[in-house]
VMD Tcl script that draws the C-alpha trace (Angstrom):
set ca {
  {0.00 0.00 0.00}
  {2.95 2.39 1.04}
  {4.79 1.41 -2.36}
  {1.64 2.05 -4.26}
  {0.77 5.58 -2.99}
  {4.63 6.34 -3.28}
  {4.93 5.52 -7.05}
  {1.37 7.51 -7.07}
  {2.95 10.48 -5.72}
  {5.79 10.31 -7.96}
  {3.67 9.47 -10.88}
  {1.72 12.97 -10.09}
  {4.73 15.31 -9.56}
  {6.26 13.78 -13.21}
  {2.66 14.34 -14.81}
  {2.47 18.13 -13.13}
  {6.14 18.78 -14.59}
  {5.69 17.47 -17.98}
  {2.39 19.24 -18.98}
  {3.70 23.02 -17.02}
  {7.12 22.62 -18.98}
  {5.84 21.71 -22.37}
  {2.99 23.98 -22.00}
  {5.51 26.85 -21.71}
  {7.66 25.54 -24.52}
  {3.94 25.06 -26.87}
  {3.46 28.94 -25.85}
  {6.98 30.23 -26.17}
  {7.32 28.08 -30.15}
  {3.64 29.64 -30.97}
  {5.19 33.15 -30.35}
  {7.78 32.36 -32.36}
  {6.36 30.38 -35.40}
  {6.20 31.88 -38.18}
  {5.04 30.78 -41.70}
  {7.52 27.69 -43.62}
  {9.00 27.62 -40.66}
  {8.52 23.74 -40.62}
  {11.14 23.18 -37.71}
  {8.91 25.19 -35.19}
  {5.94 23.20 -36.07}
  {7.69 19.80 -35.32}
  {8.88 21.03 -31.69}
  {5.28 21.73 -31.32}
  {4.17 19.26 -31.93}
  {6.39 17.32 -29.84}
  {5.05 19.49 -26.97}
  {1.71 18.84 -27.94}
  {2.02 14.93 -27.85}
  {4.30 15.39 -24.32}
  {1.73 17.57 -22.74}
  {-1.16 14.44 -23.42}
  {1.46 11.67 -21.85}
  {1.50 14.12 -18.81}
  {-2.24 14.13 -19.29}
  {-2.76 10.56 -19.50}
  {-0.37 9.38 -16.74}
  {-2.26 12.08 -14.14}
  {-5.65 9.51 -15.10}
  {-3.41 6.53 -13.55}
  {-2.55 8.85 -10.47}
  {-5.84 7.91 -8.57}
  {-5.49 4.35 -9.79}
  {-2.01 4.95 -7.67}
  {-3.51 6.16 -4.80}
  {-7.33 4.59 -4.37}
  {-7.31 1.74 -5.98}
  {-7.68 -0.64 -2.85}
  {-10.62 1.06 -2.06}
  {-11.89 1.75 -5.71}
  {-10.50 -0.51 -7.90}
  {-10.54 0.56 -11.96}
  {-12.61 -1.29 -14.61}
  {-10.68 -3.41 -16.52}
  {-12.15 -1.83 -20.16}
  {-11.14 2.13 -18.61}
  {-7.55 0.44 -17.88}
  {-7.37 -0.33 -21.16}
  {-8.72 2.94 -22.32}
  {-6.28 4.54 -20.21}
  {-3.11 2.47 -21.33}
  {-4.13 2.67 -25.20}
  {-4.05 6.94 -24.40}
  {-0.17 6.36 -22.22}
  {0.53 4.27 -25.31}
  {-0.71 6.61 -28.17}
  {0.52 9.42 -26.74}
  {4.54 8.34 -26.16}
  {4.34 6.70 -29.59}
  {3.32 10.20 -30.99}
  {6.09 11.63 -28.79}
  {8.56 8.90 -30.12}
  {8.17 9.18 -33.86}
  {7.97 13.37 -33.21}
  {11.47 12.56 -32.21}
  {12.16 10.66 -35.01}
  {10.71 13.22 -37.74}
  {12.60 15.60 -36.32}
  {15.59 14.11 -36.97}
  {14.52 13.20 -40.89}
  {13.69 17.22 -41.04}
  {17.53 18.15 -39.81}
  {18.75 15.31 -41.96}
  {17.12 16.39 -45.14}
  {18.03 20.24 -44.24}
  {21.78 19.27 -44.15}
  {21.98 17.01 -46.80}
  {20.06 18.37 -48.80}
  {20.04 21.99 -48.44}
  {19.14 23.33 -52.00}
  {15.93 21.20 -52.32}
  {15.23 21.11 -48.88}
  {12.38 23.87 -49.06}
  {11.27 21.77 -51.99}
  {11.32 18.77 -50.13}
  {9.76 19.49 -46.83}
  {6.94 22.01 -47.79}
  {3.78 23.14 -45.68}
  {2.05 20.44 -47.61}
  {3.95 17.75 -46.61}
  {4.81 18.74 -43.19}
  {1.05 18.71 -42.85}
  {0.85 15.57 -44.13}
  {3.76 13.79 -42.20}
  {1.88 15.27 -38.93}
  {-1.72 13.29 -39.88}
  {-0.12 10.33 -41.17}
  {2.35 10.26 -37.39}
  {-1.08 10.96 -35.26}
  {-3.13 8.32 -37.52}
  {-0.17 5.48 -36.69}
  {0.12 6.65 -33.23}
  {-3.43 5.82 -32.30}
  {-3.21 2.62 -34.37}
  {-0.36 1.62 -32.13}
  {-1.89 2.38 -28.91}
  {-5.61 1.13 -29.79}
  {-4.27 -2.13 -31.49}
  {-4.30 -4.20 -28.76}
  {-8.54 -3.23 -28.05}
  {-9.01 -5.18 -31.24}
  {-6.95 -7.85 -31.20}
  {-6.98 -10.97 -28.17}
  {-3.37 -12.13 -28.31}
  {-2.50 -8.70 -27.06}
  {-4.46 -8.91 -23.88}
  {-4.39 -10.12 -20.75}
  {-6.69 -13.02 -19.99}
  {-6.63 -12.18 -16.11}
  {-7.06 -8.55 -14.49}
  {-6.17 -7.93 -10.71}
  {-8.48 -4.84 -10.45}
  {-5.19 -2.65 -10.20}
  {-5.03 -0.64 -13.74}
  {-1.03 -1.05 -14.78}
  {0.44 -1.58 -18.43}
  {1.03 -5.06 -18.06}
  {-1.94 -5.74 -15.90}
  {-4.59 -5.26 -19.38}
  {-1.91 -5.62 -22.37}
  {0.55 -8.68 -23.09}
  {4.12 -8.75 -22.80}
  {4.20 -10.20 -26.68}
  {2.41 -6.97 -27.45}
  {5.34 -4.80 -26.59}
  {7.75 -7.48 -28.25}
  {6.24 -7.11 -31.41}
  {6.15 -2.92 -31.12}
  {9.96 -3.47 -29.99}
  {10.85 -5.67 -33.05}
  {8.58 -3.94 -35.80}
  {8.98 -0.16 -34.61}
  {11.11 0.77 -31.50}
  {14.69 -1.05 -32.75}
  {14.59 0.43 -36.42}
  {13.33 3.36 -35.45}
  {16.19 3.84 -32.86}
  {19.01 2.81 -35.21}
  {17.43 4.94 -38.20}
  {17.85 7.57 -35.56}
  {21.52 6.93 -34.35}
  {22.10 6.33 -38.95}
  {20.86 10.22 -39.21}
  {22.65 12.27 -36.33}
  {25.86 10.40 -37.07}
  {25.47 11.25 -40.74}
  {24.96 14.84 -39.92}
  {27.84 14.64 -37.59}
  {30.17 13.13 -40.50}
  {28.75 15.82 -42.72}
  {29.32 18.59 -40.53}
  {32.89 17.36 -39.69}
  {33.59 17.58 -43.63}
  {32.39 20.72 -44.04}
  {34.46 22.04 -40.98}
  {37.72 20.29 -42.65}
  {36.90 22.24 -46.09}
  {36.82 25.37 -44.47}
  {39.59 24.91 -42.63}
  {41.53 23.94 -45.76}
  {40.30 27.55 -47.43}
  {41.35 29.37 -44.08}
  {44.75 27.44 -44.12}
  {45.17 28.43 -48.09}
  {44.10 31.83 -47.51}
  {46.40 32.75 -44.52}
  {49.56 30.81 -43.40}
  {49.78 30.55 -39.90}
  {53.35 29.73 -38.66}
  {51.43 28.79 -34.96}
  {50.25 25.06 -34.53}
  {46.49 24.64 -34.62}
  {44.51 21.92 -33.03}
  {43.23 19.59 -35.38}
  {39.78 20.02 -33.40}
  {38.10 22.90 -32.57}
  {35.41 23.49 -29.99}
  {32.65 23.61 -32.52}
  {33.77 19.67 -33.36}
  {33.51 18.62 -29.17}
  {29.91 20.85 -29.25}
  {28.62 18.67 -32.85}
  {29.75 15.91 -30.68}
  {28.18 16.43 -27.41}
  {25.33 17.63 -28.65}
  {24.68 14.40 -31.12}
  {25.70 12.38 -27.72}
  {22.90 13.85 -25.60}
  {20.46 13.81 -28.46}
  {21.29 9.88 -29.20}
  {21.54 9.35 -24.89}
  {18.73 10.17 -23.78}
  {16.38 8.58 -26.60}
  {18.30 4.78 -26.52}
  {18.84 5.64 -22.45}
  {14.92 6.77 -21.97}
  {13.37 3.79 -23.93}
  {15.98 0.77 -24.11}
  {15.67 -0.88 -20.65}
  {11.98 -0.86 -20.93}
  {11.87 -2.29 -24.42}
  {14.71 -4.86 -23.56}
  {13.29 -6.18 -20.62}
  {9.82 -6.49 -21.81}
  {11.35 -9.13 -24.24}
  {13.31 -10.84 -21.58}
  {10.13 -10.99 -20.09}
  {8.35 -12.54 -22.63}
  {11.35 -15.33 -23.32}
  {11.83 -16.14 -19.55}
  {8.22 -17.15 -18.54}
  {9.20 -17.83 -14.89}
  {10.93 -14.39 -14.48}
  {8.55 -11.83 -13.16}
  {9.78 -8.56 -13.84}
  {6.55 -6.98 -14.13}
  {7.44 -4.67 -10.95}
  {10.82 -3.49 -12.36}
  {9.13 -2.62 -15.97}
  {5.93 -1.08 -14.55}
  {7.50 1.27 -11.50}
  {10.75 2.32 -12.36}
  {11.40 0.92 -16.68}
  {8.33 2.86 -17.71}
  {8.51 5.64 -15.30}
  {11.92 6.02 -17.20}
  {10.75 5.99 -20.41}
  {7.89 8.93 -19.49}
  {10.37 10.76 -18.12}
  {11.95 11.62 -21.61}
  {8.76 13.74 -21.81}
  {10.37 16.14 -19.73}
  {13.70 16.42 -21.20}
  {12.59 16.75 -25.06}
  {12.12 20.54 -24.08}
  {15.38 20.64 -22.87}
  {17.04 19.15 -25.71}
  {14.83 20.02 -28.76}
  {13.07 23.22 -27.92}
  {15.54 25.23 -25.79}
  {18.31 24.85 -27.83}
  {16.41 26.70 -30.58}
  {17.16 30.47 -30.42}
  {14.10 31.37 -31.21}
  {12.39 29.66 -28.63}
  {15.09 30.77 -25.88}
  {14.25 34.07 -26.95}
  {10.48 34.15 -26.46}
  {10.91 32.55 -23.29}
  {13.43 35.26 -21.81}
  {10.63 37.52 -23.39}
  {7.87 36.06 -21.37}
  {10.13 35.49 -17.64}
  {10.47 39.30 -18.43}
  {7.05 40.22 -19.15}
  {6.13 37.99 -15.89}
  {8.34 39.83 -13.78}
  {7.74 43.63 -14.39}
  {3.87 42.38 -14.18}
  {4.87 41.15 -10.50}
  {7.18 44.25 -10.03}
  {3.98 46.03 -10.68}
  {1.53 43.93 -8.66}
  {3.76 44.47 -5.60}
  {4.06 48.31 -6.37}
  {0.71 48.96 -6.38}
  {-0.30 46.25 -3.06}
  {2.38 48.68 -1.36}
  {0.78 51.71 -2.65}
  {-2.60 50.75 -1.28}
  {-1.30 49.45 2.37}
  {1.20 52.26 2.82}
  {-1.05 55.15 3.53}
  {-2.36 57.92 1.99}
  {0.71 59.77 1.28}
  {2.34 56.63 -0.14}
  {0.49 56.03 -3.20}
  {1.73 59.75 -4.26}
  {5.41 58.74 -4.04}
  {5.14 55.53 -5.38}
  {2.85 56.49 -8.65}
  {5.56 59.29 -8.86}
  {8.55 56.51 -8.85}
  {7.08 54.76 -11.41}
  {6.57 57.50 -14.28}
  {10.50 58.03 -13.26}
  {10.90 54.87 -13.91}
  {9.43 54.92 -16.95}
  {10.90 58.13 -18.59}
  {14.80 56.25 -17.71}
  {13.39 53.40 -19.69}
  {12.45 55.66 -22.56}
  {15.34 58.28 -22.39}
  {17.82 55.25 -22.12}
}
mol new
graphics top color blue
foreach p $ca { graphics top sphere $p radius 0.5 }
foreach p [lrange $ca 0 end-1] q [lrange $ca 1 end] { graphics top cylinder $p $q radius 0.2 }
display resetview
């Protein structure tokens, strides 16, 4: 029971911090966006399908917490599930067309606007939505995917099969990932050509007597940056992936409470570091958000000013209405 309402609380405080973060990260890119601009639409929508797995894992909060004492249906827990499901697969291949978008903008820059219009941005957004509810609502429709038994306590493996996520891990997750790890270490060989080429023009250019490293700091930031980007995708999703097909080809093993506490929570919790790693590092998005922590703070400056004017007396409100048009005519005179 302690466990339980533990992994309840937990589950809450991730849900609360996923949809607040990517909600801010949604408003800050919709600031920003601005027409083509097909790169901006992609990190919204990964903020979009992040902000409904924060949604969907704050329904399995009061399974957390009451379910002793109100246990869940077993056709809501598979409702529920199918949304968790839908909604990191939609996350997951976000990930993954945002990747093909960078890939196709650095190898193939001249045709790239060709390439990846409005139109078929549009289309590549339907067409990921349409396959993400088609993962997560396959196993409604189809027995082998199911549980035969339900303990009255809605968790992943307690309504779907382990085969279920074997089959997603063979026929999606494991090509997807290495189609992922093929494009960022393509860009980072392309980029690292580039770099050499100019470096050969610099060196023709301009003799410099002085010995020069044969990497530069823009090579270790391509790298780390490719290393976090590849981490924390294989890092989030692997172990859960993995062990659900150890599960399934060790019978007597029951690692059910590994994958469904701490596997899975691991997984989810790449919700809340896509806006770290896809959306903040985007200068336009950094720039709205500095724009809106500034708009949020003179609007509390202001709030105070005036709750001080009104509880300081009647002289008070003079001064301080006086302090502020000061204030005001720096700003403009500056």
């Amino acid at each position: 029971m302690e466990s339980s309402y533990a992994f309840g609380v937990i589950l809450a405080v991730l849900a609360f911090l996923i949809i607040a973060v990517n909600a801010l990260v949604a408003v800050a890119v919709l600031l920003s966006i601005h027409k083509n601009d097909v790169g901006l639409c992609f990190t919204l929508n990964l903020a979009v399908a992040d902000i409904l797995i924060g949604v969907a894992i704050s329904g399995l909060v009061t399974d957390q917490l009451f379910s002793p004492t109100q246990p869940t249906q077993k056709n809501l827990c598979r409702l529920r599930m199918a949304f968790v499901t839908s909604s990191a697969a939609a996350s997951v291949l976000t990930v993954m067309l945002i990747a093909l978008d960078r890939y196709l903008a650095i190898k193939q820059p001249l045709r790239y606007l060709q390439i990846m219009s409005g139109l078929v941005a549009g289309a590549c957004l339907a067409g990921l939505w349409l396959l993400s509810y088609l993962i997560g609502f396959l196993p409604l429709g189809v027995s082998m995917f199911q549980q035969t038994t339900y303990q009255r306590v809605c968790t992943f493996f307690a309504v779907f099969h382990p085969r279920f996520v074997l089959i997603l891990s063979c026929a999606g997750f494991f090509p997807a990932m290495l189609l992922f790890v093929f494009f960022y270490c393509d860009m980072l060989k392309i980029a690292s050509v580039h770099t050499q080429q100019i470096r050969k023009m610099e060196h023709a250019g301009a003799m410099v007597g002085a010995y020069r490293s044969s990497r530069s700091p823009s090579d270790f930031k391509a790298i780390r940056t490719v290393s976090v980007l590849i981490g924390s995708f294989t890092l989030s999703w692997s172990p859960f992936f993995i062990t659900s097909i150890v599960q399934v080809a060790c019978q007597e093993c029951n690692l059910y409470p590994v994958l469904e506490k701490y596997l899975w929570l691991l997984g989810v919790g790449n919700s809340l570091l896509n806006p770290l790693i896809y959306a903040y590092r985007q200068k336009e998005v950094r720039q709205q958000l500095y724009y809106m922590a500034l708009g949020v703070k003179k609007g509390f400056t202001s709030f105070l000013l005036l709750f001080s004017a009104r509880n300081g007396g009647p002289e008070r409100p003079r001064e301080s209405s006086c302090h502020i048009v000061t204030i005001s005519h720096l700003e403009f005179d500056g």
